[in-house]
C-alpha positions as CSV (number, residue, x, y, z in Angstrom):
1,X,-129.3,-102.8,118.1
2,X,-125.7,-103.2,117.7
3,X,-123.8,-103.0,121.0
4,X,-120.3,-103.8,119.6
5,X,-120.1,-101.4,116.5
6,X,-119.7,-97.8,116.5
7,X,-119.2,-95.0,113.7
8,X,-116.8,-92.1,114.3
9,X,-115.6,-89.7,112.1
10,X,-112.3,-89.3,113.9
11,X,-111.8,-93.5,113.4
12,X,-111.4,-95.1,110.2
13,X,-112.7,-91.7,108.6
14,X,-116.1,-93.0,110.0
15,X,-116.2,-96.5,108.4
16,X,-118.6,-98.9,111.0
17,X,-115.9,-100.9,113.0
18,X,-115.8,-102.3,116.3
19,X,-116.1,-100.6,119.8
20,X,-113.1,-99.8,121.0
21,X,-110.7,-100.9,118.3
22,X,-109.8,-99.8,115.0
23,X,-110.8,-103.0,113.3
24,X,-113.7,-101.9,110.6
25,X,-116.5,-104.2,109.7
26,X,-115.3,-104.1,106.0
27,X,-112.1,-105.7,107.8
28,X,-113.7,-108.5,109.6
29,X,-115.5,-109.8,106.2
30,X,-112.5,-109.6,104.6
31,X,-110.7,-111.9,107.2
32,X,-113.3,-114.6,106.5
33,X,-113.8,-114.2,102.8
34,X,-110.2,-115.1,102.9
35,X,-110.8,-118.3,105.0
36,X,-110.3,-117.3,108.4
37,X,-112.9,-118.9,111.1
38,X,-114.4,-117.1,114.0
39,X,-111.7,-119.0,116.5
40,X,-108.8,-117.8,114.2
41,X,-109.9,-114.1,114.1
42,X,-110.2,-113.7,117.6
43,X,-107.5,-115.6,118.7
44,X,-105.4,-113.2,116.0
45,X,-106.8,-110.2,117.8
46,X,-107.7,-110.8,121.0
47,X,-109.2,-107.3,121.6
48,X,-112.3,-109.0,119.6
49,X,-114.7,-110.6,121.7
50,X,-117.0,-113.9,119.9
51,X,-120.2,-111.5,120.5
52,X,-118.3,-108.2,118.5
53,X,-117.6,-110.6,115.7
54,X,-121.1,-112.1,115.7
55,X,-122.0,-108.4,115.9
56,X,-119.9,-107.4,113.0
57,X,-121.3,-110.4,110.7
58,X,-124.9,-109.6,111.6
59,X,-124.5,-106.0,110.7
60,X,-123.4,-106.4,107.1
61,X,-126.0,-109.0,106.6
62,X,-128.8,-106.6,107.7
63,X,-126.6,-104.4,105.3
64,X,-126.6,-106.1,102.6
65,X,-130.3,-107.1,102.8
66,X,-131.4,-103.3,102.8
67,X,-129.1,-102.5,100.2
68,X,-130.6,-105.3,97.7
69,X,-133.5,-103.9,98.5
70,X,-133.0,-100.1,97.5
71,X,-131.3,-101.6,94.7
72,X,-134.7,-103.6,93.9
73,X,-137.0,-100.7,94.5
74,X,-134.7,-98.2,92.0
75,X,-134.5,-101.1,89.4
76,X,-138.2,-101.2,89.6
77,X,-138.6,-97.4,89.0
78,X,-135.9,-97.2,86.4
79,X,-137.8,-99.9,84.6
80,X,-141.3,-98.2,85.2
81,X,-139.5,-94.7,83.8
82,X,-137.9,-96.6,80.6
């Protein structure tokens, strides 16, 4: 599903980062939650292509989607069990 991110416990203790770099996921938000655009981040490491970073963003929205929903589901339960 998602060509240009791997997880590997010999790289970045095996956070989800980019094929063939050493640049995480987590480090790619990070660069634009601090402003940076798409054409900035790649042309500031141009080991990145436009589709890993596309890659990268789509990843920790389908993330953070599933997330809020486990988070829903045990909110629900914790209020059933209350």
């Amino acid at each position: 599903m998602f060509t240009h991110i791997a997880y590997d416990n010999e790289i970045l203790n095996g956070k989800p980062h980019i094929v063939g770099t050493r640049l995480s996921i987590e480090f790619i938000l990070e660069l634009f939650a601090s402003g940076a655009t798409k054409d900035e981040v790649i042309k500031s490491y141009p080991q990145l292509t436009a589709e890993a970073v596309e890659d990268a963003l789509k990843y920790a929205a389908q993330f953070s989607e599933t997330a809020e929903r486990v988070l829903s589901k045990n909110a629900e339960l914790y209020k059933r069990l209350s």
